[in-house]
Chimera marker file (.cmm) of the C-alpha trace (Angstrom):
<marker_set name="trace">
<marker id="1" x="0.000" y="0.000" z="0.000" r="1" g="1" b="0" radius="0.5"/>
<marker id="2" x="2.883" y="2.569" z="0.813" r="1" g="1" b="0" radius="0.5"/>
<marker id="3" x="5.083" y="2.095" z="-2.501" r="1" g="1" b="0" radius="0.5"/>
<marker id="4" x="2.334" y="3.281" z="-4.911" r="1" g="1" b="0" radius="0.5"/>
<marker id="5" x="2.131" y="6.224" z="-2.527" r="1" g="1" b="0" radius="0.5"/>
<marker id="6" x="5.834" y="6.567" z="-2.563" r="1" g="1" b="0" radius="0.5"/>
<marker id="7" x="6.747" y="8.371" z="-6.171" r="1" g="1" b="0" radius="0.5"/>
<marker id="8" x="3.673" y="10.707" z="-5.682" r="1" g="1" b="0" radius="0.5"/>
<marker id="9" x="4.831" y="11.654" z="-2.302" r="1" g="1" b="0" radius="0.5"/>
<marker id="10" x="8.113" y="12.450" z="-3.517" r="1" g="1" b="0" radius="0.5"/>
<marker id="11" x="7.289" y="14.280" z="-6.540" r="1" g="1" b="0" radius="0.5"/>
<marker id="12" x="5.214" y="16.284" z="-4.015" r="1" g="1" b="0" radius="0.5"/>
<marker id="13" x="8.475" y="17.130" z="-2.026" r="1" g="1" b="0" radius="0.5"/>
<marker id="14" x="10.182" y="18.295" z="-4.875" r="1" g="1" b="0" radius="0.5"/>
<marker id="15" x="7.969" y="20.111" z="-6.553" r="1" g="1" b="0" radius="0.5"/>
<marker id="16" x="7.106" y="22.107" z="-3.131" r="1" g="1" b="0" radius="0.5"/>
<marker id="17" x="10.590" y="22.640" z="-1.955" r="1" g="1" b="0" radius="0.5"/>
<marker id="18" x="11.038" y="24.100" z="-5.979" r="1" g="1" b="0" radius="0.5"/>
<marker id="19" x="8.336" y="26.473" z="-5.500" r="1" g="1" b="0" radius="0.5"/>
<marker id="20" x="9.750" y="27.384" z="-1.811" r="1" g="1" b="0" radius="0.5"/>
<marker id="21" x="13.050" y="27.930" z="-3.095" r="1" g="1" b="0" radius="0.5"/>
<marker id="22" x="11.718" y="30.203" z="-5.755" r="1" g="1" b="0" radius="0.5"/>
<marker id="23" x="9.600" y="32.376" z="-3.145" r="1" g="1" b="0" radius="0.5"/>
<marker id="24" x="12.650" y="32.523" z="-0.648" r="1" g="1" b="0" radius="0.5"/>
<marker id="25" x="15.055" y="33.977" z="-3.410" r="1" g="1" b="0" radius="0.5"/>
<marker id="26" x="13.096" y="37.482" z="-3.763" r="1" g="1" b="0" radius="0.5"/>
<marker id="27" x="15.184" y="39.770" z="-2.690" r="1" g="1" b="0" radius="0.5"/>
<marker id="28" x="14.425" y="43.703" z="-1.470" r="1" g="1" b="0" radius="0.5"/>
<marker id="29" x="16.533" y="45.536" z="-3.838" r="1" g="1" b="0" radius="0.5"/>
<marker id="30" x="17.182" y="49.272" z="-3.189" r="1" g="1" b="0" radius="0.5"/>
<marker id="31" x="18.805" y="50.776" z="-6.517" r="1" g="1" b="0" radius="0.5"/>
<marker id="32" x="19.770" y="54.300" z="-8.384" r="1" g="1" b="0" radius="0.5"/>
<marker id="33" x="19.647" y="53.714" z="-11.864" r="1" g="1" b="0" radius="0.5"/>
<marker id="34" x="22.481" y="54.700" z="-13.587" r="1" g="1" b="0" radius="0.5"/>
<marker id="35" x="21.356" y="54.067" z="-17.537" r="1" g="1" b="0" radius="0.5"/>
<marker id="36" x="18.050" y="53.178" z="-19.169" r="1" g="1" b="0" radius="0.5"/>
<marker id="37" x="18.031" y="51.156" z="-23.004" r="1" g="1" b="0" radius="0.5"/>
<marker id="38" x="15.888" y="53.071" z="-24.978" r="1" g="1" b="0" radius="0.5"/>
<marker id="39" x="13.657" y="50.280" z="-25.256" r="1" g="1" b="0" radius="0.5"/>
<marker id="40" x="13.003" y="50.307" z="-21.338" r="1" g="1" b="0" radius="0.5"/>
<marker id="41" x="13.755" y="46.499" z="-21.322" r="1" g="1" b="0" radius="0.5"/>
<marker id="42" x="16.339" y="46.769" z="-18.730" r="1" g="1" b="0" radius="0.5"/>
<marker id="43" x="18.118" y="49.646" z="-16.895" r="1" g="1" b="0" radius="0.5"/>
<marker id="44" x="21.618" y="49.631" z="-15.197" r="1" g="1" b="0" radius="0.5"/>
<marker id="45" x="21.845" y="50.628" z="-11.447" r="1" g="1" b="0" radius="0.5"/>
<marker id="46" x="23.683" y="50.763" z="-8.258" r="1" g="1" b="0" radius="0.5"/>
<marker id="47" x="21.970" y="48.575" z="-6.085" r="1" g="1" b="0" radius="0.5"/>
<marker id="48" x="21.924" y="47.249" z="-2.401" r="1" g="1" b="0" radius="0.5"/>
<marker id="49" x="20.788" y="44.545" z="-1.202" r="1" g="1" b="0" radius="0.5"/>
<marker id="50" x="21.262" y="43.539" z="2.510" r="1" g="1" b="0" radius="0.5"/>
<marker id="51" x="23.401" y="46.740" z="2.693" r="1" g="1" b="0" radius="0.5"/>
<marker id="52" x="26.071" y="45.866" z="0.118" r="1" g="1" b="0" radius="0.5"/>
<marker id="53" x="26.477" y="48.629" z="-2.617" r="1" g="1" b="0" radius="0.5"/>
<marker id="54" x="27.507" y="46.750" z="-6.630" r="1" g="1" b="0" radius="0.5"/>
<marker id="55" x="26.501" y="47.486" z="-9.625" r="1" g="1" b="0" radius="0.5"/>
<marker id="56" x="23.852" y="45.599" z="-11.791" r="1" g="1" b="0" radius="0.5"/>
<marker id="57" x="21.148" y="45.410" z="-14.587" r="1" g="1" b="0" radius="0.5"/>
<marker id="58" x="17.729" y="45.244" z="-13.648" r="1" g="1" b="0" radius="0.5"/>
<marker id="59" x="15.334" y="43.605" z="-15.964" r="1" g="1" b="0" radius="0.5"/>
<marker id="60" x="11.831" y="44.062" z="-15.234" r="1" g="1" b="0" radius="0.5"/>
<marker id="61" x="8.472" y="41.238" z="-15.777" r="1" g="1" b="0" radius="0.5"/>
<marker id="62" x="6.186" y="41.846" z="-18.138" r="1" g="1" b="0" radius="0.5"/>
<marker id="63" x="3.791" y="43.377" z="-15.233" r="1" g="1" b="0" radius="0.5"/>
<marker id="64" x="6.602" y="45.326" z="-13.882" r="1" g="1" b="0" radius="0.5"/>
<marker id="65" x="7.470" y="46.665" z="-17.845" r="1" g="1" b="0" radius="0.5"/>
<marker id="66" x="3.911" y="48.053" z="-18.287" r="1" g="1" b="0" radius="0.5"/>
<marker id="67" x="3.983" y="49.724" z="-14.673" r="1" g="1" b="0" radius="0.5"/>
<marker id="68" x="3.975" y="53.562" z="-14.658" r="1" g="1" b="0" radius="0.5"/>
<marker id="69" x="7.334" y="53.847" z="-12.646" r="1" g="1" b="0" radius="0.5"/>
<marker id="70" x="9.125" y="51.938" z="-15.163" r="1" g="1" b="0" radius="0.5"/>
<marker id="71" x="7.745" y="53.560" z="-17.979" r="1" g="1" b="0" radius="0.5"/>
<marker id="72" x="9.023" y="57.212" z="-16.531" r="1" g="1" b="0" radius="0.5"/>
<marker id="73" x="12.189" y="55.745" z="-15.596" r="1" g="1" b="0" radius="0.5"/>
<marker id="74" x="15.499" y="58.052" z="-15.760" r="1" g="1" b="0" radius="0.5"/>
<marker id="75" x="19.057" y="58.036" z="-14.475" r="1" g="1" b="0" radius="0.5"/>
<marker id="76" x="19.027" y="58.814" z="-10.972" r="1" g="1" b="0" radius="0.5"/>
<marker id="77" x="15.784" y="57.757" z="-10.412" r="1" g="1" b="0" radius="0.5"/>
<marker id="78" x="15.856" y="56.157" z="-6.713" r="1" g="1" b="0" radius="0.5"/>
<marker id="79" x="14.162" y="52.851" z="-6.603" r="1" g="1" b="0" radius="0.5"/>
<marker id="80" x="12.985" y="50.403" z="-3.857" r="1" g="1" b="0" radius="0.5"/>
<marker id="81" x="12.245" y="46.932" z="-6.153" r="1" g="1" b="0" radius="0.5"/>
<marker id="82" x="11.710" y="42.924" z="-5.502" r="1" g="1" b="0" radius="0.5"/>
<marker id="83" x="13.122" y="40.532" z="-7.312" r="1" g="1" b="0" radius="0.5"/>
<marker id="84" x="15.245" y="37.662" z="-8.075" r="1" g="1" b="0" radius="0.5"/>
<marker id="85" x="18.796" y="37.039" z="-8.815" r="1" g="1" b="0" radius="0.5"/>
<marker id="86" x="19.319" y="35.971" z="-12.088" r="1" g="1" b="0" radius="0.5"/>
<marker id="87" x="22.322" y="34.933" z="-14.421" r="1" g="1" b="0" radius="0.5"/>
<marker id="88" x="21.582" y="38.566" z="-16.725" r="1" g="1" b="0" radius="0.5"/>
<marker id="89" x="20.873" y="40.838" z="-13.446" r="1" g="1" b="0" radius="0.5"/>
<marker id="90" x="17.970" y="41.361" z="-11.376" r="1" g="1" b="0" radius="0.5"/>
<marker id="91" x="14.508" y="40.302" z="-12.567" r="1" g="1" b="0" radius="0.5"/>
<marker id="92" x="12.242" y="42.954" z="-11.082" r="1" g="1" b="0" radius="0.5"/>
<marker id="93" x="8.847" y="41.892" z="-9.827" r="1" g="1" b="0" radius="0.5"/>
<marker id="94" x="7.640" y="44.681" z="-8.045" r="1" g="1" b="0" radius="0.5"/>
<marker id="95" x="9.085" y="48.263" z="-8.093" r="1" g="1" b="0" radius="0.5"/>
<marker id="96" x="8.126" y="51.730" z="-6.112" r="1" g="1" b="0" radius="0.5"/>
<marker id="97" x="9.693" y="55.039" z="-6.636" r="1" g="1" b="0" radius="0.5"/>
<marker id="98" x="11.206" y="56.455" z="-3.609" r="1" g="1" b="0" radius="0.5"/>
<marker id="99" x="12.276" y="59.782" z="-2.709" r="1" g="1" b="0" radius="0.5"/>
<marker id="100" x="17.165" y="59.636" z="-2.472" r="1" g="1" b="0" radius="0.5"/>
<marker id="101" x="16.386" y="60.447" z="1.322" r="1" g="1" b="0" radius="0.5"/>
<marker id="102" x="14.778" y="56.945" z="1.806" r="1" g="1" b="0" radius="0.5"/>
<marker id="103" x="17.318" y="54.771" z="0.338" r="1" g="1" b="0" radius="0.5"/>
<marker id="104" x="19.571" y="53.036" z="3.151" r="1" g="1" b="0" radius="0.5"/>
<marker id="105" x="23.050" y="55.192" z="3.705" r="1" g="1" b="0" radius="0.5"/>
<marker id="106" x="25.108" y="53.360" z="1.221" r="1" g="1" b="0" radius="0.5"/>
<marker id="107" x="22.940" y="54.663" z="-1.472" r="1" g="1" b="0" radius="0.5"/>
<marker id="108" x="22.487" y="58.186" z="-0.562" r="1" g="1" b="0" radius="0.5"/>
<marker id="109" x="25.538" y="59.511" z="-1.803" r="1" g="1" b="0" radius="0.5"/>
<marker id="110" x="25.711" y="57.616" z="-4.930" r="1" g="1" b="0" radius="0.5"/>
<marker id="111" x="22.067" y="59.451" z="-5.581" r="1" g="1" b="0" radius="0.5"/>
<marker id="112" x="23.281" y="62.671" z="-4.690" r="1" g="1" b="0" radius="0.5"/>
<marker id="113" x="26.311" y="62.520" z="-7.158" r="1" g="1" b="0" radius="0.5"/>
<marker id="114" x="24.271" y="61.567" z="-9.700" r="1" g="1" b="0" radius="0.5"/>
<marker id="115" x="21.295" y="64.530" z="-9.102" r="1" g="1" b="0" radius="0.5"/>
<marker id="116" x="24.475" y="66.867" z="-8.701" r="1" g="1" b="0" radius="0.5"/>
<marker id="117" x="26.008" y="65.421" z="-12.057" r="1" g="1" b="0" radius="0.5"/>
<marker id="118" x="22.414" y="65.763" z="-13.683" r="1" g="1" b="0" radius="0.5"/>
<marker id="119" x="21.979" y="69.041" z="-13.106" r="1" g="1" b="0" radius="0.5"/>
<marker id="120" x="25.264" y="70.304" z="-14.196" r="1" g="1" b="0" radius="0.5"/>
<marker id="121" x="24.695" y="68.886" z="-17.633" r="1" g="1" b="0" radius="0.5"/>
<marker id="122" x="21.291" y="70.500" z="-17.743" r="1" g="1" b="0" radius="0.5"/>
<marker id="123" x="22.240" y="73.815" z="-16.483" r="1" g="1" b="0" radius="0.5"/>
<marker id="124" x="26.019" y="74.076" z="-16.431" r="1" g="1" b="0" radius="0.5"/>
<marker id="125" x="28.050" y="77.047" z="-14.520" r="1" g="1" b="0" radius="0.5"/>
<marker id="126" x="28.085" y="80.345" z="-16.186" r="1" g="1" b="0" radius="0.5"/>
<marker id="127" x="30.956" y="82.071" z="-15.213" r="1" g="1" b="0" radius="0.5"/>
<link id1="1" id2="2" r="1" g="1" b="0" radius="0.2"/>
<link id1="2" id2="3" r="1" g="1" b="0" radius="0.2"/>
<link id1="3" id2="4" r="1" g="1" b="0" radius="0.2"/>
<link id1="4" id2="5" r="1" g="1" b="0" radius="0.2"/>
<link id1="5" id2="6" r="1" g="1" b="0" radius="0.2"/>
<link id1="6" id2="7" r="1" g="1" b="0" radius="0.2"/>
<link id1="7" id2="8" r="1" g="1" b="0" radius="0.2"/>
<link id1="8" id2="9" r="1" g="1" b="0" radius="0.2"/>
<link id1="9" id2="10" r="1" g="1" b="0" radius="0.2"/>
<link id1="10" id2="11" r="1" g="1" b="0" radius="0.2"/>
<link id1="11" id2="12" r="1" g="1" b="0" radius="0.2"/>
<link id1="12" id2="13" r="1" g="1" b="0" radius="0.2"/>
<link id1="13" id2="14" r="1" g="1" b="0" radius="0.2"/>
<link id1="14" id2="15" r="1" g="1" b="0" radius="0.2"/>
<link id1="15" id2="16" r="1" g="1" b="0" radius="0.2"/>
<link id1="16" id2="17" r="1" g="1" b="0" radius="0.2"/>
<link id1="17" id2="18" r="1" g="1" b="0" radius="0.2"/>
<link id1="18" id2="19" r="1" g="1" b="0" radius="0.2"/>
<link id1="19" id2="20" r="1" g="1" b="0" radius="0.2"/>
<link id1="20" id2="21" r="1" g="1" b="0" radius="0.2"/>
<link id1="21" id2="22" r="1" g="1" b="0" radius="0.2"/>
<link id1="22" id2="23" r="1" g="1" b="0" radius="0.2"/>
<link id1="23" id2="24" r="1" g="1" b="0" radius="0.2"/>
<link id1="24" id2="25" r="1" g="1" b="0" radius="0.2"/>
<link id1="25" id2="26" r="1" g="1" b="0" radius="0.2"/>
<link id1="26" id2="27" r="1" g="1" b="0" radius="0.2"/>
<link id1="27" id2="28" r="1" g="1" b="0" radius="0.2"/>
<link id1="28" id2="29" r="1" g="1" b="0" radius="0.2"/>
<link id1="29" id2="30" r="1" g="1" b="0" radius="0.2"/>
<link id1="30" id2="31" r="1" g="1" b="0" radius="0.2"/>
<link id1="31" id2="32" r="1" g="1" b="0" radius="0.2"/>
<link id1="32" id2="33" r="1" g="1" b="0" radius="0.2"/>
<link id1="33" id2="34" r="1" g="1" b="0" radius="0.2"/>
<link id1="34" id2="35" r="1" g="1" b="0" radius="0.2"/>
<link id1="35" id2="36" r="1" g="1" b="0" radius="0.2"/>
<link id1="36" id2="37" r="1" g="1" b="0" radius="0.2"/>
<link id1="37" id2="38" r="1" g="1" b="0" radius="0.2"/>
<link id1="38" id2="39" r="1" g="1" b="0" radius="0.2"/>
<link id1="39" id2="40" r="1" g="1" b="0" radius="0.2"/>
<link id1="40" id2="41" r="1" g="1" b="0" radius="0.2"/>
<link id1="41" id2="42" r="1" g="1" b="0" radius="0.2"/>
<link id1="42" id2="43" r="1" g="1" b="0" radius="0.2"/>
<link id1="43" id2="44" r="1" g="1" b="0" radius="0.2"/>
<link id1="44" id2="45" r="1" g="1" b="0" radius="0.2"/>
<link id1="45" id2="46" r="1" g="1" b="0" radius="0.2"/>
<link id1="46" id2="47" r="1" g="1" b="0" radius="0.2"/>
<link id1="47" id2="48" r="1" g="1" b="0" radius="0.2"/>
<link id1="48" id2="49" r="1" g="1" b="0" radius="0.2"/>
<link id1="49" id2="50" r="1" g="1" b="0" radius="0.2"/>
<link id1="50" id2="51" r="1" g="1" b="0" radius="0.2"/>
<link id1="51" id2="52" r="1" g="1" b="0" radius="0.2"/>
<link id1="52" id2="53" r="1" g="1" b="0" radius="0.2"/>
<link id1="53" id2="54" r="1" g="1" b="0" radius="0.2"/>
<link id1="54" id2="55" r="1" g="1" b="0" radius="0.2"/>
<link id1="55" id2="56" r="1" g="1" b="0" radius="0.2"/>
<link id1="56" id2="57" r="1" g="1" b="0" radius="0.2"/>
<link id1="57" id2="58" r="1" g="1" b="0" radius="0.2"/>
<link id1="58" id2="59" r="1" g="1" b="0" radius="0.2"/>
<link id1="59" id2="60" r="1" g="1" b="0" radius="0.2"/>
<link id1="60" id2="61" r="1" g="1" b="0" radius="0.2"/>
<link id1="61" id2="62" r="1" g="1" b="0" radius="0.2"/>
<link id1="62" id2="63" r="1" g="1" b="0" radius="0.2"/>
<link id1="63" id2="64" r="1" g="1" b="0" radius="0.2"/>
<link id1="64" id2="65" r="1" g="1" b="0" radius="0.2"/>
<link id1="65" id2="66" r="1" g="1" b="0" radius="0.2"/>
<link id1="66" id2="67" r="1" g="1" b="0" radius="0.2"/>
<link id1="67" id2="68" r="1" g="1" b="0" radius="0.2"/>
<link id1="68" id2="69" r="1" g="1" b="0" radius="0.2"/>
<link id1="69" id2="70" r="1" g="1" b="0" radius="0.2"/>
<link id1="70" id2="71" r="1" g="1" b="0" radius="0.2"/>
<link id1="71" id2="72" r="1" g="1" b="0" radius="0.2"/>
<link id1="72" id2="73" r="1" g="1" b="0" radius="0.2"/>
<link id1="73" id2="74" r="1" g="1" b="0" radius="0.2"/>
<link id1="74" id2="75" r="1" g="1" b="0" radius="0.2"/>
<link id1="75" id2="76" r="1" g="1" b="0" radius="0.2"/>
<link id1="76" id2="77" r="1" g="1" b="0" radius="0.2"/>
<link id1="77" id2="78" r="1" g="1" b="0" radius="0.2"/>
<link id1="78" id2="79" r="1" g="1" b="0" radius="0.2"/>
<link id1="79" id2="80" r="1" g="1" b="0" radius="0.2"/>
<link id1="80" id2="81" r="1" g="1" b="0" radius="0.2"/>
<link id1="81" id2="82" r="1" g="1" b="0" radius="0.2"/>
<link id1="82" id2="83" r="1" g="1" b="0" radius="0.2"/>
<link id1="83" id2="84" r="1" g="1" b="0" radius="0.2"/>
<link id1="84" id2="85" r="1" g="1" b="0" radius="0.2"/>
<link id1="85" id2="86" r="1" g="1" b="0" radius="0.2"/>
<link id1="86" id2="87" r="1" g="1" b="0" radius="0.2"/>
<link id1="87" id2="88" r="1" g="1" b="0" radius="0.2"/>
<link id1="88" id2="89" r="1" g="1" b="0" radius="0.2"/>
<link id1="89" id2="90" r="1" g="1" b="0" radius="0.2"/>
<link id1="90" id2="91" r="1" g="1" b="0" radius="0.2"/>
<link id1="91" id2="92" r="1" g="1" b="0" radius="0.2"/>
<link id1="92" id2="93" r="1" g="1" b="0" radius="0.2"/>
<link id1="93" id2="94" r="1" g="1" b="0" radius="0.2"/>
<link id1="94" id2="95" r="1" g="1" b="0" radius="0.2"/>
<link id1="95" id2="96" r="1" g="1" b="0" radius="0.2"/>
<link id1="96" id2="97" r="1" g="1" b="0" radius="0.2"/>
<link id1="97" id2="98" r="1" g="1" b="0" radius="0.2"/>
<link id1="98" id2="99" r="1" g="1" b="0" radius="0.2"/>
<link id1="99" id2="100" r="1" g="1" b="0" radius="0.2"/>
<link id1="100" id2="101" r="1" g="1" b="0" radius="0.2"/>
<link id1="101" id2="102" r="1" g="1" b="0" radius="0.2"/>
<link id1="102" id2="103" r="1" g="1" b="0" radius="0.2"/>
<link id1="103" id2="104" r="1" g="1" b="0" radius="0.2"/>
<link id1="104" id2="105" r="1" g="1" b="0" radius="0.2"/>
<link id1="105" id2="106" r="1" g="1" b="0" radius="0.2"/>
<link id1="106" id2="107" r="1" g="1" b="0" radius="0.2"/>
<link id1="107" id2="108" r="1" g="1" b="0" radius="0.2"/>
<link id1="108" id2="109" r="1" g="1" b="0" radius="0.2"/>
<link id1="109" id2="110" r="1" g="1" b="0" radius="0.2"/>
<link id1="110" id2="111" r="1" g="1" b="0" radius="0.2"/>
<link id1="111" id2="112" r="1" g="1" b="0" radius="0.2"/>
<link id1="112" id2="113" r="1" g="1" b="0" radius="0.2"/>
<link id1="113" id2="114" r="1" g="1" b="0" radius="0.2"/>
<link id1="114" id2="115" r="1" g="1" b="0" radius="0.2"/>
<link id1="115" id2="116" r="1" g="1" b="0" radius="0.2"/>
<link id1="116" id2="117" r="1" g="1" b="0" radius="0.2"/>
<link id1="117" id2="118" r="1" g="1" b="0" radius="0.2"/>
<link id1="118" id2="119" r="1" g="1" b="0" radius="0.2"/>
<link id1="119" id2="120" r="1" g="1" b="0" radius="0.2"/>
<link id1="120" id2="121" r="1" g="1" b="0" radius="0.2"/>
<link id1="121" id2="122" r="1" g="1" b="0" radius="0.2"/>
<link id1="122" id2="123" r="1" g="1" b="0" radius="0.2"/>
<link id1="123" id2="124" r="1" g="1" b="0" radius="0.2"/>
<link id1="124" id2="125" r="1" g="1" b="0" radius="0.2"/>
<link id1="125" id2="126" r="1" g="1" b="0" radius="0.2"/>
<link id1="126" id2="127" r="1" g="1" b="0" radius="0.2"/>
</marker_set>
């Protein structure tokens, strides 16, 4: 009675721990983006997550691609996002647009070089 049982109960384990392995690798990603493809398919950023600054590519869903923030996105837009680690970058789930005075402290100065930078080019010293 218990081998028949056996193979289901096993593909039940696997397919489980699969899907719990998948929900425990979002990650909170807190980001400045850096560059934007024209296409808004992906967008390069400085990023922390867990408090270590790199650099990265984001890549956003198909939900996240047709979201409002994405659509608007710039360089130095602050970003708080979810998603998963992936061989090409992030894969952004979820995304919010934050104010550069909500981003954790490893961030804020990245942000603030790049709004400095930013307006420079737009409205450069006149001596």
């Amino acid at each position: 009675m218990l081998q028949p049982r056996t193979p289901w109960a096993t593909v039940m384990v696997i397919l489980l721990s699969l899907v719990t392995d998948t929900v425990l690798a979002q990650e909170t990603i807190f980001a400045v983006v850096t560059s934007v493809s024209k296409d808004k398919r992906q967008a390069g950023a400085q990023v922390s997550v867990d408090g270590t600054l790199s650099a990265a590519t984001l890549v956003p869903s198909d939900d996240v691609l047709d979201n409002m923030i994405w659509r608007n996105l710039e360089i130095c837009h602050s970003l708080k996002a979810e998603g998963v680690k992936a061989a090409e970058g992030y894969r952004i789930t979820s995304v919010k647009g934050l104010d550069a005075g909500m981003l954790p402290m490893v961030l804020q100065g990245v942000a603030g070089e790049c709004l400095l930078k930013k307006a420079l080019e737009f409205a450069p010293l006149v001596d």
